[in-house]
FILO-863824 format. One record per residue: residue in one letter; x, y, z of N, C-alpha, C in turn. Coordinates in pm, whole numbers, padded with zeros to 5 digits, always signed. Atoms other than C-alpha are relative to their C-alpha. Layout:
<sites>
AXYZXYZXYZ ...
</sites>
This chain:
<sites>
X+00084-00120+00000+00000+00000+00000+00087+00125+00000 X-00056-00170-00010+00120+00388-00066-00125+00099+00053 X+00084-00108-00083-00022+00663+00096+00038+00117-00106 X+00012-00073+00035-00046+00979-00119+00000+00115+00090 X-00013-00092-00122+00043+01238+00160-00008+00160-00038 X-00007-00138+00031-00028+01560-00048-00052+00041-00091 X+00057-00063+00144-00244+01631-00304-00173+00142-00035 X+00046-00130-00002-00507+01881-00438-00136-00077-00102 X+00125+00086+00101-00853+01668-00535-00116+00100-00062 X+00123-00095+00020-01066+01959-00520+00035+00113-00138 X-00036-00072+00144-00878+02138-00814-00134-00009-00089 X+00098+00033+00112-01087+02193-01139+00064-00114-00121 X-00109+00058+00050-00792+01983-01271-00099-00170-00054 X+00032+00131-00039-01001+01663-01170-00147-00016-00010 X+00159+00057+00022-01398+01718-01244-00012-00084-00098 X+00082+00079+00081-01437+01546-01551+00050-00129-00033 X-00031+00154-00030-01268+01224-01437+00024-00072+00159 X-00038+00034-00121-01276+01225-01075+00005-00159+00038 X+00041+00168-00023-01407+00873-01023+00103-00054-00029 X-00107+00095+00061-01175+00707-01287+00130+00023+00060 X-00127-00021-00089-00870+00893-01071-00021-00071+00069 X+00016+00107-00079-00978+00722-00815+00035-00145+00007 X-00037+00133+00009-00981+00413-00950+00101-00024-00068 X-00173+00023+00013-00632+00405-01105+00087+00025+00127 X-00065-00004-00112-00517+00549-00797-00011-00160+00102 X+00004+00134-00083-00662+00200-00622+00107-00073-00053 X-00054+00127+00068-00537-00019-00941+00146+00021+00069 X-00157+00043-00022-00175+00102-00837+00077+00025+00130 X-00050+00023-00140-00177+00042-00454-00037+00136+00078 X+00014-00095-00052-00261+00371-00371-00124+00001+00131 X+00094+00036-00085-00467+00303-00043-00060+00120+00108 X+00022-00097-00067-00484+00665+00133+00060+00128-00069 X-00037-00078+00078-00481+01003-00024-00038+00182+00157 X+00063-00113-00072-00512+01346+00171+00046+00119-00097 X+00048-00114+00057-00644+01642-00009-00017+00161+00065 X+00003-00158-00109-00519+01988+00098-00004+00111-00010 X+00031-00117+00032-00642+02281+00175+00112+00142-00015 X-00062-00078+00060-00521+02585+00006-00085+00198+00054 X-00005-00100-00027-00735+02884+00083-00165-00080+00095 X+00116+00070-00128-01029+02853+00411-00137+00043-00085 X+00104-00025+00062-01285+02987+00151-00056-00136-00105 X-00015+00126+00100-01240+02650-00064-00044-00140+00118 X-00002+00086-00096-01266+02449+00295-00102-00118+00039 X+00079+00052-00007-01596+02361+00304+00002-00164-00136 X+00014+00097+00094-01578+02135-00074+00135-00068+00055 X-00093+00115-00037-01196+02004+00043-00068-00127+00084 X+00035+00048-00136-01395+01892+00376-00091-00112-00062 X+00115+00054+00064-01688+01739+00142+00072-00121-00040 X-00066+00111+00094-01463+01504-00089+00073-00074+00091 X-00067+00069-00116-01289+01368+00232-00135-00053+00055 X+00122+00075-00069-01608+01312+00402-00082-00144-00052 X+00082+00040+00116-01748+01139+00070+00050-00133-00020 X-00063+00114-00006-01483+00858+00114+00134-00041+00130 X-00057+00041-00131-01332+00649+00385+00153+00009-00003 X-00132-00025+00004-00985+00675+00247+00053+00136-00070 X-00027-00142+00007-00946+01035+00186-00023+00061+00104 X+00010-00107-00096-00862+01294+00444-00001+00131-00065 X-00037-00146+00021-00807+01678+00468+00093+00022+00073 X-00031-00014-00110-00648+01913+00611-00080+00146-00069 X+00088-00115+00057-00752+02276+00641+00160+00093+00057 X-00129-00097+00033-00508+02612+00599-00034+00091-00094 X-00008-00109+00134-00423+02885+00358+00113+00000-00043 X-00100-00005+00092-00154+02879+00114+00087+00112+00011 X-00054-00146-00001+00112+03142+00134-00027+00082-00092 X+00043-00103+00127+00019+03284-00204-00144+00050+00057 X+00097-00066-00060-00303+03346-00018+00008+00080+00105 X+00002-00003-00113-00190+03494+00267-00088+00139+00034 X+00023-00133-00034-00252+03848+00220-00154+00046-00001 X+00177+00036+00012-00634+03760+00091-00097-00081+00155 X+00062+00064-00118-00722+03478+00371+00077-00049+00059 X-00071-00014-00097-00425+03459+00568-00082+00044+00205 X+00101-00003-00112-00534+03406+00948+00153+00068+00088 X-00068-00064-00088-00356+03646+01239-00007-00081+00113 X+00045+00114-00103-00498+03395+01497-00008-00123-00025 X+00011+00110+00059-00486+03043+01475-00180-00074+00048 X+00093+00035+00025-00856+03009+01632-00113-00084-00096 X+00109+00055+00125-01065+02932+01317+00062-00086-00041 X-00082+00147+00036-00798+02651+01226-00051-00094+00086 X+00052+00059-00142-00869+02529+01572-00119-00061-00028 X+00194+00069-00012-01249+02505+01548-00046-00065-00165 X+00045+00086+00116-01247+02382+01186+00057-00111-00007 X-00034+00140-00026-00996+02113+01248-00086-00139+00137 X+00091+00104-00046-01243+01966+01495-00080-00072-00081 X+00084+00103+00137-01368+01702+01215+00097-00090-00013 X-00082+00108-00007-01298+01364+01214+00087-00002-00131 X-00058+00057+00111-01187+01376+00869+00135+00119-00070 X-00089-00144+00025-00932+01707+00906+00099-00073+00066 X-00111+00067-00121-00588+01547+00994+00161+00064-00026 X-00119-00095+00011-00342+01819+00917-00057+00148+00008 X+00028-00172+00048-00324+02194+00919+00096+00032-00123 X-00054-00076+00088-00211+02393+00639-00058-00025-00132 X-00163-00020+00017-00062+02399+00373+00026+00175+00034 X-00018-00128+00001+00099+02711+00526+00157-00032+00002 X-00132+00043+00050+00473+02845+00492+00021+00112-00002 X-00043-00088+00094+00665+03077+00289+00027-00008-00159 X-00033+00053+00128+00697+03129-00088+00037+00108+00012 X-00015-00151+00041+00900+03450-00182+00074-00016-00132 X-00024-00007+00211+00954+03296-00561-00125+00087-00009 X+00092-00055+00064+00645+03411-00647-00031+00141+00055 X+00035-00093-00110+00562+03654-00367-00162+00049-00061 X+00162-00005-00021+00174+03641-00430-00048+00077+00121 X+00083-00068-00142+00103+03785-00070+00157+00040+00073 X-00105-00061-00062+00370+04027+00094+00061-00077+00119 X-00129+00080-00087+00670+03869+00300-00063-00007+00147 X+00087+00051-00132+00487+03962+00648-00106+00011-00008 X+00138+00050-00024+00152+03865+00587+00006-00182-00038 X+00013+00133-00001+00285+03532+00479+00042-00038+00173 X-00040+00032-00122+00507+03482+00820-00125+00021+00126 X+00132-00019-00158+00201+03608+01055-00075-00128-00046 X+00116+00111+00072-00037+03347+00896+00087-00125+00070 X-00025+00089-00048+00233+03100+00945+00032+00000+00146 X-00005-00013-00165+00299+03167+01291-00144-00033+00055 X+00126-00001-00075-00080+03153+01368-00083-00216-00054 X+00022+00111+00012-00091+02797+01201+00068-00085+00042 X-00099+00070-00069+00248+02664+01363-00145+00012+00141 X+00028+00016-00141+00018+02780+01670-00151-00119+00006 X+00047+00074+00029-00243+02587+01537-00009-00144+00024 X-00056+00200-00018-00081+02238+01478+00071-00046+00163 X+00000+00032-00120+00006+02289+01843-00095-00051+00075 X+00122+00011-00060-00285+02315+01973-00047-00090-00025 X+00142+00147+00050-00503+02070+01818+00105-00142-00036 X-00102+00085+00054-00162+01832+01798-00002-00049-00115 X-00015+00032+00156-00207+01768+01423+00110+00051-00040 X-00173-00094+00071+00105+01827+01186-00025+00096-00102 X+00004-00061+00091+00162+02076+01027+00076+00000-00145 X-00055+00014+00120+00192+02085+00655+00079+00158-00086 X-00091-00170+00047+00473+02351+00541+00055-00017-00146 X+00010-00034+00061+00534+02504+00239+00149+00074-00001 X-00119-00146+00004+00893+02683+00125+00034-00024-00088 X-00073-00015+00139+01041+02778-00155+00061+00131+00025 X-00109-00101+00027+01289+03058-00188+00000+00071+00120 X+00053-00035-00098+01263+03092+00173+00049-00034+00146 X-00010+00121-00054+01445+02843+00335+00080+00071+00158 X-00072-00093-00117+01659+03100+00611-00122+00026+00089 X+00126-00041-00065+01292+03262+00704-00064-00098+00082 X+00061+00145-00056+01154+02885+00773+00037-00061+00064 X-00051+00110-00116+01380+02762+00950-00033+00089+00110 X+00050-00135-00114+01369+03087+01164-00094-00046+00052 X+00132-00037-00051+01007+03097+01245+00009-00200+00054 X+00036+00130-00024+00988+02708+01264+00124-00035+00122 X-00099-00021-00160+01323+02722+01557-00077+00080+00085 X+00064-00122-00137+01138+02982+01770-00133-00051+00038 X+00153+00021-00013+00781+02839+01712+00035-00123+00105 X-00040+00100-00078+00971+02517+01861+00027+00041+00150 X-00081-00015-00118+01124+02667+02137-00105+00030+00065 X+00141-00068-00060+00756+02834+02252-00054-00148+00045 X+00071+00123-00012+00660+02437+02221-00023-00050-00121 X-00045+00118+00142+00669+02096+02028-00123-00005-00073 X+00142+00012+00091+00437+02082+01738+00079-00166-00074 X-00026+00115+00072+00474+01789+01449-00055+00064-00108 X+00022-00022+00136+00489+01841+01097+00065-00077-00084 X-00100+00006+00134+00649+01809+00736+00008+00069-00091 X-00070-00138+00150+00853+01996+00466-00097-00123-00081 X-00015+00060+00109+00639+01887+00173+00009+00032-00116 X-00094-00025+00139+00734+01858-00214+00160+00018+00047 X-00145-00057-00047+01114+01905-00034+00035-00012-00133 X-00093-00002+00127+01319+02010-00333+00084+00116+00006 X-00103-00126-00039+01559+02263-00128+00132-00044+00052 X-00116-00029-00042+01827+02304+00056+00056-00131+00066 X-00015+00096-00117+02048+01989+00260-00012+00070+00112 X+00030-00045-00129+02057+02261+00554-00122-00019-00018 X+00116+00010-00060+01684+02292+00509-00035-00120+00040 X+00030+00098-00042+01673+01931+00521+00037-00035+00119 X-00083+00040-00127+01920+01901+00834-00078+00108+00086 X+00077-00079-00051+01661+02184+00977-00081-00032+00078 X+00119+00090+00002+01357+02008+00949+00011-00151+00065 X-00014+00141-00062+01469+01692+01071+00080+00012+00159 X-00034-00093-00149+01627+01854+01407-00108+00041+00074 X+00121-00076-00082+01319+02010+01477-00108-00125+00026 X+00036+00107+00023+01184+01655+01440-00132+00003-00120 X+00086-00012+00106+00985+01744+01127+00001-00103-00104 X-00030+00092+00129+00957+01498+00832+00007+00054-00093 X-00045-00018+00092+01029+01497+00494-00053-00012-00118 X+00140+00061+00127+00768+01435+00172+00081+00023-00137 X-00061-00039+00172+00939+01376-00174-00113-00027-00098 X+00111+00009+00159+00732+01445-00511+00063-00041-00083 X-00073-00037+00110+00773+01415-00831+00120+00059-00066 X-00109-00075-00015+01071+01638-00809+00126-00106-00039 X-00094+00075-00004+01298+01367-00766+00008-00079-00119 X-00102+00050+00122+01284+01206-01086+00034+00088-00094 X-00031-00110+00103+01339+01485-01292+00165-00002-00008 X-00157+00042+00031+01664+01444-01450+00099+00107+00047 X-00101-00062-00101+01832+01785-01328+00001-00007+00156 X+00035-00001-00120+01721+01680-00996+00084-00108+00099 X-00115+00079-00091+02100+01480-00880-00017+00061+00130 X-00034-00072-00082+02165+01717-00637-00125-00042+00116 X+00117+00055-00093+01812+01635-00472-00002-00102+00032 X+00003+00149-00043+01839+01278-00466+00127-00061+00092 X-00068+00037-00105+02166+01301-00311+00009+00060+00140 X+00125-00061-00135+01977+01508-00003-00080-00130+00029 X+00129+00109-00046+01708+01204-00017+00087-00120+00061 X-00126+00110-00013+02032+00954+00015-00015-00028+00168 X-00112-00051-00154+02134+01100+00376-00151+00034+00090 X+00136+00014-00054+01695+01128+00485+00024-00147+00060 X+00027+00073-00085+01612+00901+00786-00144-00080-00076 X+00083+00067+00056+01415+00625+00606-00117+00046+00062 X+00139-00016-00087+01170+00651+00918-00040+00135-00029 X-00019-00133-00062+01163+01020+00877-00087+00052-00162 X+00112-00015+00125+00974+01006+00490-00090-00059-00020 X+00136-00005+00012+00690+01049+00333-00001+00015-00184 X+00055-00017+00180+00565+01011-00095-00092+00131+00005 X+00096-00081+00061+00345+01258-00253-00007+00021-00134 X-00008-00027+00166+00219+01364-00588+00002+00177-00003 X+00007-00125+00034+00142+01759-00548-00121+00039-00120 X+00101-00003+00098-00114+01649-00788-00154+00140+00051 X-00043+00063+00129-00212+01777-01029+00144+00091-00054 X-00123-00048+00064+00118+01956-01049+00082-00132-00011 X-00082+00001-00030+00447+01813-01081+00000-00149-00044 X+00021+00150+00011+00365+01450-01244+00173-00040-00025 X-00123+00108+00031+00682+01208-01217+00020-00042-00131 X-00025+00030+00101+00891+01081-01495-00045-00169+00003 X+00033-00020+00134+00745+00891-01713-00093+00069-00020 X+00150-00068+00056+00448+01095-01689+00018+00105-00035 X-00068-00136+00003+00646+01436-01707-00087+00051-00107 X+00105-00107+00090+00379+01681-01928-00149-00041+00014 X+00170+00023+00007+00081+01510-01841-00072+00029+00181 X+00063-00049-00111-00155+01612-01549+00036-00058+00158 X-00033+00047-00058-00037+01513-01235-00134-00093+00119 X+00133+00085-00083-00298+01211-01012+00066-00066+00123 X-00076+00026-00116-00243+01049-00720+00034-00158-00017 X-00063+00152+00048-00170+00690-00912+00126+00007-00018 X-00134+00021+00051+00179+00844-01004+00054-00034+00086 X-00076+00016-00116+00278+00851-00682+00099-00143+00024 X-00065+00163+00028+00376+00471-00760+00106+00046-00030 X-00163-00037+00061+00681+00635-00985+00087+00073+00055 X-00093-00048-00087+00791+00851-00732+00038-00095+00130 X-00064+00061-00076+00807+00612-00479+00102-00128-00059 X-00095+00050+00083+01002+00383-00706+00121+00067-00017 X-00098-00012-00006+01262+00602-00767+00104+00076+00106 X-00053+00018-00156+01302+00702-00387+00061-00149+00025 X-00079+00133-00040+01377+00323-00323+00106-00029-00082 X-00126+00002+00058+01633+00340-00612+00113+00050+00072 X-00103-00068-00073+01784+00607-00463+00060-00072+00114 X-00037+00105-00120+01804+00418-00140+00091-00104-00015 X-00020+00150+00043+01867+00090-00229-00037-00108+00044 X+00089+00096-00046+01569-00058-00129-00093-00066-00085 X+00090+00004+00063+01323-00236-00260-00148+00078-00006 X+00105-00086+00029+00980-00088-00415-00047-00009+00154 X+00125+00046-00148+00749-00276-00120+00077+00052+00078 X-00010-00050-00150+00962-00182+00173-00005+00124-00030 X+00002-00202-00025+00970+00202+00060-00110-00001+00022 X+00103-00047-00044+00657+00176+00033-00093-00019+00160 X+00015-00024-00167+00580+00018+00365+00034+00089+00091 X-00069-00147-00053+00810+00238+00515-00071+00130+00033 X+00047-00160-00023+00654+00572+00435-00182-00037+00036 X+00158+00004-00071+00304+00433+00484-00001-00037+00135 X-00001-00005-00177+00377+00360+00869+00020+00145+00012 X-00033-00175-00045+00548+00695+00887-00145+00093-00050 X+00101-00112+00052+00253+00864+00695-00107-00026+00176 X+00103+00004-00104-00005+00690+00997+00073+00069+00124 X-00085-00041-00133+00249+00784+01264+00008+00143+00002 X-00010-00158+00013+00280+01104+01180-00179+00090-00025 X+00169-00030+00032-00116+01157+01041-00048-00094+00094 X+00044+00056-00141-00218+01035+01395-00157-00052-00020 X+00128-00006+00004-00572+01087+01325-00070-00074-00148 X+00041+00083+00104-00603+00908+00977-00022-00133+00055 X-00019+00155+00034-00701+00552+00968-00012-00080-00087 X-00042+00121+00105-00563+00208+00775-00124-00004-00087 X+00105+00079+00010-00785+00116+00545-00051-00147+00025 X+00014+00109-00037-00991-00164+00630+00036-00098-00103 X-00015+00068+00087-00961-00314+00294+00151+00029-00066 X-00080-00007+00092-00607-00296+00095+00015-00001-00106 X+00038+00017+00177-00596-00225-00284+00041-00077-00032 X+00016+00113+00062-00621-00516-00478+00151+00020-00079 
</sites>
């Protein structure tokens, strides 16, 4: 079984085949998917399509490109919306200052109020960085020192300090698609020197589809090809990576549960 630890179902990416995703995602082991939220105005339909099936979660959050729109100063309303059985992360919150969609401190307040968040309600938090990686560690050392939360860097496709960051702070680690991409050595020899126990797969879907799928829409069936060439990297086999990160995904997503059935 793989766990899909990051994807984006509620896109418009995915109406006019949702179902059939689905069911490729089963055909290729894919046994748990969590679908995450991006801005708290979108929260209610994430919350729906999780509810709608026993092996889909959420989580709830705002995106840093949102921050400056629905960016939260308080972590309250995270609080009282993650009370739902089927909400088992906060975020995705963070920093992005590639794009800079929402000004530098309206992203950091937001994330500070969702670090305070994934405290509170002990869920992990799901973080977000890109061109950012000094700022994140920052806020994510101090948020620690206030008190222990649980999270993960996901898509990681930065820095080895950010990786030696994140894994100090006892954070985990989520590789995408990223990693097979052919200029992407330098990343895989970062994934090398990752604490087996300490990762996690994802697709980012529908961005970011793995090679061989590279130009086509990204689902949460690829996730098979990225965890394949994580266990290359390694030098493990497919099944134990994938065992592997599916304990770590429940261990870490406390509040998810196994499915009862296993994909065929």
């Amino acid at each position: 079984m793989l766990v899909d630890s990051h994807c984006h179902l509620d896109f418009p990416d995915f109406a006019e085949d949702f179902d059939a995703m689905l069911e490729r995602a089963r055909a290729a082991g894919v046994g748990t998917m969590v679908t995450i939220c991006t801005h708290l105005s979108r929260f209610a339909a994430v919350r729906a399509i999780a509810a709608a099936r026993d092996n889909i979660y959420c989580t709830v959050g705002v995106h840093p490109h949102e921050a400056a729109g629905e960016g939260v100063r308080v972590p309250d309303k995270l609080i009282a919306l993650a009370d739902d059985e089927k909400v088992v992360g906060i975020g995705e919150s963070g920093l992005d200052y590639y794009y800079e969609h929402s000004p530098r401190a309206a992203q950091q307040e937001s994330f500070r109020a969702h670090i305070k968040a994934a405290r509170e309600t002990g869920l992990p938090l799901i973080v977000h960085t890109r061109d950012a990686d000094a700022d994140t560690a920052a806020i994510l050392r101090e948020a620690h020192g206030e008190g222990p939360f649980t999270g993960v860097i996901h898509c990681f496709s930065t820095s080895r300090q950010m990786a030696e960051d994140a894994l100090a702070l006892g954070l985990y680690i989520s590789i995408s698609g990223i990693a097979t991409f052919k200029q992407a050595g330098p990343l895989r020899e970062i994934i090398r020197d990752i604490p087996l126990d300490r990762l996690l797969v994802e697709t980012d879907a529908p961005y970011l589809a793995p090679v061989p799928m590279r130009g086509r829409r990204n689902e949460p069936a690829f996730v098979a090809h990225t965890a394949a060439a994580v266990a290359d990297v390694l030098g493990v086999a497919p099944a134990a990576l994938a065992e592997r990160t599916t304990e770590n995904f429940f261990r870490l997503f406390g509040k998810a549960r196994r499915p009862s059935a296993q994909p065929a």
